[in-house]
C-alpha positions in Angstrom: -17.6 -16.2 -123.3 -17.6 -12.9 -125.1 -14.5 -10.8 -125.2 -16.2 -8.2 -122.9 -19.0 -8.1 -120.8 -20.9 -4.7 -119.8 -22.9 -4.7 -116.8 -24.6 -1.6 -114.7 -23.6 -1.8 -111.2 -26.7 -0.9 -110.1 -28.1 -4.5 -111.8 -25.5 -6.4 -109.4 -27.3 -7.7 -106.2 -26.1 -5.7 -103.1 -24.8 -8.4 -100.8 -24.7 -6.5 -97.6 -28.0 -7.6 -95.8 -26.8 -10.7 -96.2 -23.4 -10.0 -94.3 -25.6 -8.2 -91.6 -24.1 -4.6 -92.9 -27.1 -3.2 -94.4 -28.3 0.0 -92.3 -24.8 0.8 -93.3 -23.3 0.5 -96.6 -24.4 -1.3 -100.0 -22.3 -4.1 -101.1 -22.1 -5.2 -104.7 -19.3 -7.8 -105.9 -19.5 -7.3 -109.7 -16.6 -9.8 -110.6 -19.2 -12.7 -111.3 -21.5 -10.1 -113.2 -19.2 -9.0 -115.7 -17.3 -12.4 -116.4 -14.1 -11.5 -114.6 -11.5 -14.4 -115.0 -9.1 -12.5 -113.0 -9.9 -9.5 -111.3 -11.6 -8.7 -107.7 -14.1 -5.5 -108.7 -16.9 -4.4 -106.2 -18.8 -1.5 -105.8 -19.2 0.5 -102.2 -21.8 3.4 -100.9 -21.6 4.1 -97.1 -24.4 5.5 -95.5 -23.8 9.1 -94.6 -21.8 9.2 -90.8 -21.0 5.6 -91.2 -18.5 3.1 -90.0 -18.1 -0.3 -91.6 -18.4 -2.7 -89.0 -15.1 -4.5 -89.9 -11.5 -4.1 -91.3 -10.5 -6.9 -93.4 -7.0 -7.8 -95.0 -5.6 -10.2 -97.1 -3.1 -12.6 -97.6 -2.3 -11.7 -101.5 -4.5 -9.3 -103.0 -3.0 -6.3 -103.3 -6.2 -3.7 -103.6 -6.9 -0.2 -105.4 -10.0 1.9 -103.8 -11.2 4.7 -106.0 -13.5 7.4 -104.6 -16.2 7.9 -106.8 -18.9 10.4 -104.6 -18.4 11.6 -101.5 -15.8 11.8 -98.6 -14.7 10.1 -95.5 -11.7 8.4 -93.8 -10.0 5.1 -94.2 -8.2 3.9 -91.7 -5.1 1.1 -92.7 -3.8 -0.4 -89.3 -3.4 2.2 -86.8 -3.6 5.4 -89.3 -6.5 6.8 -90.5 -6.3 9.2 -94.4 -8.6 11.2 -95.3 -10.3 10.2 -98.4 -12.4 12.7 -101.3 -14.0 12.4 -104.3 -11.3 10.5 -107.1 -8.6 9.6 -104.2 -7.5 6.5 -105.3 -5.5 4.9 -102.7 -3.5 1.2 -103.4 -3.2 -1.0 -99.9 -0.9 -3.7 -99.6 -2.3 -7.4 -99.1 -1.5 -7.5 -95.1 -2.8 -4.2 -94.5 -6.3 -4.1 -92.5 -8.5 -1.6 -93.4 -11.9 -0.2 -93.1 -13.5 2.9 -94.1 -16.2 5.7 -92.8 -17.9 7.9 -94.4 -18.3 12.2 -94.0 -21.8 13.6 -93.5 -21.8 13.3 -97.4 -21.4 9.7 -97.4 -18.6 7.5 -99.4 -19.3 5.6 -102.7 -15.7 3.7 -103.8 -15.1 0.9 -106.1 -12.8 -1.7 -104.9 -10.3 -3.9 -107.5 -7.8 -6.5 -107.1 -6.6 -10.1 -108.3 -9.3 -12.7 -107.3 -7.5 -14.9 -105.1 -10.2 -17.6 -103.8 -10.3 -17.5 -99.9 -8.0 -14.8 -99.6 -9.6 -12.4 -97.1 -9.7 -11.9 -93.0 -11.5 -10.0 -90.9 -10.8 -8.3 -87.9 -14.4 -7.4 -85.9 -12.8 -5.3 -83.6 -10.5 -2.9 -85.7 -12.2 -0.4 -85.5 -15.0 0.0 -82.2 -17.2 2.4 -81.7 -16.2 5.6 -80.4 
């Protein structure tokens, strides 16, 4: 292996039609693509007026969310922050969390320690209004 890798994100295969999310957000997990021993890394656009379907946590992997393009809200347990273009917001391991996006829509990449296995999701954390 090299000592660095370079990859364009938009090269990464976007993983959320197969997770059954894809009218509403791209998914890329760029870890694998640019050799990451390490470190979590994926990339995130929400679909303008948006809702991931989801909130996840984990049981180790502290996380760091960047807002790259457009707005929205994240909500982390039972409050929801209002998020804008180059908020970066850090979220403990046991925190669930899912995100929306404005009328603008949200991109945000995602890193963390790669712990295999490490994730849960909650389907009901945040319904439908």
């Amino acid at each position: 292996m090299s000592d660095y890798t370079k990859k364009n994100l938009s090269d990464v295969k976007d993983s959320a039609a197969e997770f059954g999310i894809g009218e509403i957000q791209e998914a890329r997990f760029a870890d694998g693509d640019v050799d990451a021993q390490d470190t979590g890394f994926s990339h995130h656009v929400i679909r303008p007026g948006k809702r991931q379907g989801f909130g996840h946590q984990h049981d180790k992997a502290e996380e760091v969310y960047v807002v790259i393009a457009g707005s929205g809200r994240i909500k982390l347990d039972d409050e929801v922050v209002d998020l804008e273009r180059l908020d970066a917001i850090r979220i403990s391991p046991e925190v669930t969390r899912a995100l929306e996006a404005a009328d603008d829509g949200l991109e945000y990449l995602a890193f963390g320690p790669k712990h295999k296995g490490d994730g849960n999701l909650d389907q009901e954390f945040w319904p439908a209004d």
